[in-house]
Each structure stands twice: as structure tokens, then as C-alpha cells.
C-alpha positions, 0 to 999 in steps of 0.5 A: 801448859806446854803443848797443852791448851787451857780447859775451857769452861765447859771442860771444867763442868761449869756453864755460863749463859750465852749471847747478850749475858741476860738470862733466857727467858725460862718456862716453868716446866719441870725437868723429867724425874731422872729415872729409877735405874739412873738413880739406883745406879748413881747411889750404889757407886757414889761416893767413887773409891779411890783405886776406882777406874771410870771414863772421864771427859779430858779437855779435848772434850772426849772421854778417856779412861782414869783411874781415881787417885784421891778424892775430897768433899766440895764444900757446902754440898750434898753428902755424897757431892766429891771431886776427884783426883785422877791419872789418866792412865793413856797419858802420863802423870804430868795431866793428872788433875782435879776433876768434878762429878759431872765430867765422870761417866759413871755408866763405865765405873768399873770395880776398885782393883786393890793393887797393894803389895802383901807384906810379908813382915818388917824383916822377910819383905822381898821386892819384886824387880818392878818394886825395885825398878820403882824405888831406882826411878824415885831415887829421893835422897835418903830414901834408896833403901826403902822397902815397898811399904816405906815406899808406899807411903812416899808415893802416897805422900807425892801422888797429888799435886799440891801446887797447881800454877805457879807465876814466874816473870811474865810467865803463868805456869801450870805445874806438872808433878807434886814438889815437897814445899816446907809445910807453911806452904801446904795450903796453896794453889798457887806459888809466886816466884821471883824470876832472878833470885828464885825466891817464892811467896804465897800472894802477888802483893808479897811478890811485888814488895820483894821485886821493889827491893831484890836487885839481881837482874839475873842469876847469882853466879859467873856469866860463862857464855853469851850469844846474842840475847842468850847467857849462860851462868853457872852458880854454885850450889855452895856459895848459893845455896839458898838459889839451889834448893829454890832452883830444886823445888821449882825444877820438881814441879815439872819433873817426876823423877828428880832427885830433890837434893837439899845438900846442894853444896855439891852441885854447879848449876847452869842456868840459860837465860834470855836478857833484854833491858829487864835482866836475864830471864830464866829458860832452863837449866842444868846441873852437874855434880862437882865431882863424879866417878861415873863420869856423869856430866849432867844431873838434872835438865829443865826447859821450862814450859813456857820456853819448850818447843824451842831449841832449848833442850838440845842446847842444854844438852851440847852444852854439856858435852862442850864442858866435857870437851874442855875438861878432856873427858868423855860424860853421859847423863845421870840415870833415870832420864825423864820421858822428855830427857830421854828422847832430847838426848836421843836426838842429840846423840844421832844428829851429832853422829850422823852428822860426823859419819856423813862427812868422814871418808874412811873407817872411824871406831866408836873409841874415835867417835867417842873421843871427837863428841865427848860422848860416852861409848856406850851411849855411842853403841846403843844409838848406832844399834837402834838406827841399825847402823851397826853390826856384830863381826869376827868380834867387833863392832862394824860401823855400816854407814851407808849415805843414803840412809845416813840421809834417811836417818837424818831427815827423820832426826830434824833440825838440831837446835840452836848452837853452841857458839864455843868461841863465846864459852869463858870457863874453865874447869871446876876445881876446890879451892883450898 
């Protein structure tokens, strides 16, 4: 979903009959015999290995290359009949998808590539840095000290997604990544989610018995800001923790490295909503730890699909920082971002910069800046040195602000959002009540 348009028809390999809707009149006339070469070809490689690398037909109609990930027999068909899971590897994971034979070239089938690690013994295994990089960009609890086998079978266990759309509001969504349903729900396609308490069933008639008897009409927790139509509430994962292992499970759909926390006591979740007469409906949300000695201020972030494109994730983002600002401390997003996160908070980071920079006359230090945004001084030097806006002398860092490339720079960074109004922030900081 997102950006990305519904496959039509003929993209997913099937055809349907044209014009008025009757057949077309058909001569009996027998289609050429497919020739010898095409059939011993088409034996020799089929049924595709997985690990197998072929040209695909994506739905924009063009064909890229894939790589086959699993694979499973269509039902009532010809031995040798399979569709195929496969990741495109020009894109990201998001678009890895079930594909039929049809859309496969299999004039471009290239070799099974066995990229599997050689173990070494249980107790002599060593990991190469990317193994190990891949395990810190897992990061699923209870599971950091994996070894690369261990590993292997977790991303065996999370490479398909299990879970292909899922309906929440009005809202029918496409799901992006593999989320670890409790097993009764292994055998759908398709979640319904009530958009208010977070509960999920197998079938639309379930969804609509809850709907006539659940009577929240918005997020369970304290109401902290409203602006218009949008509304910010932070729920606690302790008092509600049902809601925050929903919240979590519906949040892994679309995102590929988050850690699936189900000790959710220890989080606040924020969660934007966009109300009418209806209630308020969710959009996105953020959560934080409790408690943090790394002075992390975000864990977790999440535009739903339906709602990006929209301001919303800039939002999230300065929301945070303006709960920094209140509790005095400077924060910074918890590692590993997401390709999306990485690049909202990229843009957060230099308009809000920029923006400072342009309008102060005189010398500002990264330590001033930082305690003006609230943001982490690292993060500060590390956006300054991409925008070249920085150099190394007599041993300390020179802000080089010149106005036209502030302008420059600005232009490329575009618009900023929609904003945080903090005289409609009610909150005060977390503390543990006794």
C-alpha cells in the first residue's frame, strides 16, 4: 500500500475476457506445440529452488530480478505447478511477495547461490562483522545472543510474510513484513483489527459483534495534546497491556527491525489520532521506555500507510523532542532506525537546524544548539558534517553558516510538517508512583 498502486489482474498473471463480457467467438485451430528446446528447458529447471535468481514481472509490468525465497504447490495442479515467494533484490523487503509461474522468466533462471554459513562446532562458531551487524539490526528479545545458526533459523521462521492485509477502520491495508501472531493465527491471509482497543479477529463478522460491544472510541490512556482534529494519547503499557502487545504486533507488520517487546510494562506509547464524530482514529504512534540510560526519547515509530505522505512522521518526531524539552534532557532515537525512520529523522534534524542557524546573529556551539532543540550533540555533529556545514580547527568544531547555502540547504530539505502547537501540550513527566 503506501505509494505503491494494487497489481492489477494481469499483473498477478490472470486474465479476464474483455469488451461486452461474452466469450469471443474461437476457431478450433490448435496452438503451435511449444518447441523442444522451450520444453526441455522449462523440465530441467522446474520446480525453482529456493535461493533460486530469476527475472520477475513486478506490477509496473517490467521485469526485475528476484531472488526465490520459498515456495509451495498450488492446489489440484500438475506435479511441477508452484508459486513462489520472492524478494526483489532492487528493492526493499517491504515488496517481497507470492508470485505465479507465469510471471517468472525462466530463460533468465540463473544457478542456486548456497549462501549458508559453514558451522564450525557449537562451541568454536565465530561471526563475521556482517553476521554480527545482523543480529544488532534483529535485536528481537531474548534473542541478542544468538549465534549465526540460531540466527538462521530466526530469519527462516520470519522470512514469509504470514499475514498479507489486514483491515483496520475504514482502512484496508497491505502488510509489509512477517509479525509473530500467537499460532491460532497462522492460518490467515487476512487480520481484522478494531481500530480503538487494538483487538484482532479472523473474520469480518467477528469484527463487527466486538465493534457493536467495545465502547472506547479512542485510545485507552490520557488525552496530553489536541489541535484541531488531531490528538495525542500516551498509554501505559503497564496499566494496558493488552493494547501494547496489540499495538506491537500490529506495528511489526510494517516495520522490519522492531523489536517485539511483550514485556510492554516498561514502555509509554504515544499514539496520534485523527477524531471526527466517529472517535479518534489511529494514524501513528511512538513509544519510549520508562526509564532510559542512553537518554533515548524514542523507541519505536510508526505512520500507518494509509496516513504517510502526510506531515505525520515529522510530527511524531518533534513530539518527542518537545517531551524532551519538558523533562530538561537532551534525547535521541533508539538504534537501529528503519530506512524510513532514518531518513524522517534526517530531515527533522537539518530544518530544525537550519532554521536556528539562519536566524542567529553571531557564534552558536553545538553544546547551545543542543540544549535549544533538545537534540543529542552527536546527532547535531553528524547532520552538520553531511551538509558540509562544519569544519575541524585549532581542535574544535567551526560552525560555517553561510546564508546562501543555509537557503540551499533548506530548499533541498522541503517542507517541515505539520507543527507542534506546545501551548496545546497538557503533561507532565512520567514518574513511578509508589
Amino acid at each position: 500500500m503506501g505509494s505503491l498502486e494494487t497489481p492489477t489482474a494481469a499483473e498477478n498473471g490472470s486474465a479476464h475476457p474483455a469488451g461486452n463480457g461474452k466469450s469471443p467467438s474461437i476457431t478450433a485451430v490448435e496452438a503451435p506445440p511449444e518447441p523442444d528446446v522451450s520444453k526441455r528447458r522449462r523440465s530441467s529447471v522446474l520446480p525453482l529452488e529456493v535461493g533460486t535468481r530469476v527475472m520477475c514481472r513486478w506490477r509496473d509490468n517490467k521485469y526485475h530480478p528476484v531472488k526465490v525465497i520459498e515456495r509451495r504447490k498450488v492446489p489440484n495442479a500438475i506435479p511441477n505447478d508452484y508459486e513462489y515467494y520472492v524478494h526483489y533484490t532492487e528493492f526493499n523487503r517491504r515488496l517481497d511477495e507470492w508470485v505465479k509461474l507465469e510471471q517468472l522468466d525462466l530463460d533468465s533462471v540463473e544457478a542456486v547461490v548456497d549462501e549458508k554459513v559453514e558451522e564450525k562446532g557449537a562451541t568454536g562458531l565465530k561471526m563475521t562483522r556482517h553476521q554480527k551487524r545482523k543480529i544488532d539490526e534483529t535485536h528481537v528479545e531474548g534473542h541478542e545472543e544468538l549465534d549465526a545458526a540460531s540466527l538462521r533459523e530466526h530469519e527462516e521462521f520470519t522470512k514469509v510474510k504470514n499475514i498479507a492485509t489486514i483491515e483496520l477502520g475504514r482502512y484496508e491495508i497491505e502488510t509489509w513484513y512477517f509479525s509473530p501472531f500467537p499460532p491460532e493465527y497462522n492460518d490467515c491471509l487476512k487480520l481484522y483489527f478494531c481500530e480503538f482497543c487494538l483487538n484482532f479477529m479472523k473474520r469480518k463478522e467477528q469484527l463487527q459483534r466486538h465493534m457493536r460491544k467495545c465502547d472506547l472510541k479512542h485510545p485507552p490512556g490520557d488525552e496530553i495534546y489536541r489541535s484541531g482534529t488531531l490528538s495525542m494519547f500516551e498509554v501505559d503499557g503497564k496499566k494496558n497491556k493488552v493494547y501494547g502487545q496489540n499495538l506491537c504486533y500490529l506495528a511489526k507488520l510494517f516495520l522490519d527491525h522492531k523489536t517485539l517487546y511483550y514485556d510492554v510494562d516498561l514502555f509509554l506509547f504515544y499514539v496520534l489520532c485523527e477524531c471526527d464524530d466517529r472517535g479518534c482514529h489511529m494514524v501513528g504512534y511512538f513509544s519510549k521506555e520508562k526509564h532510559s540510560e542512553e537518554s533515548y526519547n524514542l523507541a519505536c515509530i510508526l505512520t500507518l500507510p494509509p496516513y504517510q505522505r502526510k506531515g505525520y512522521g515529522k510530527f511524531l518526531i518533534a513530539f518527542s523532542y518537545e517531551l524532551s524539552k519538558k523533562e530538561g534532557k537532551v534525547g535521541t532515537p533508539e538504534r537501529p532506525l528503519s530506512d524510513l525512520g532514518l531518513l524522517s529523522y534526517r530531515g527533522y534534524w537539518t530544518r530544525v537546524l537550519l532554521d536556528i542557524l539562519k536566524k542567529h546573529k553571531g557564534n552558536i556551539s553545538i553544546k547551545e544548539l543542543s540544549d535549544m532543540t533538545a537534540i543529542k550533540a552527536e546527532d547535531i555533529l553528524t547532520t552538520l558534517q553531511s551538509l558540509e556545514l562544519i569544519q575541524y580547527r585549532k581542535g574544535q568544531h567551526v560552525i560555517c553558516a553561510d546564508p546562501k547555502v543555509l537557503d540551499r540547504h533548506l530548499k533541498a530539505a522541503g517542507r517541515g510538517g505539520l507543527e507542534v502547537d506546545v501551548s496545546k501540550l497538557i503533561w507532565t513527566p512520567y514518574k513511578e508512583q509508589s
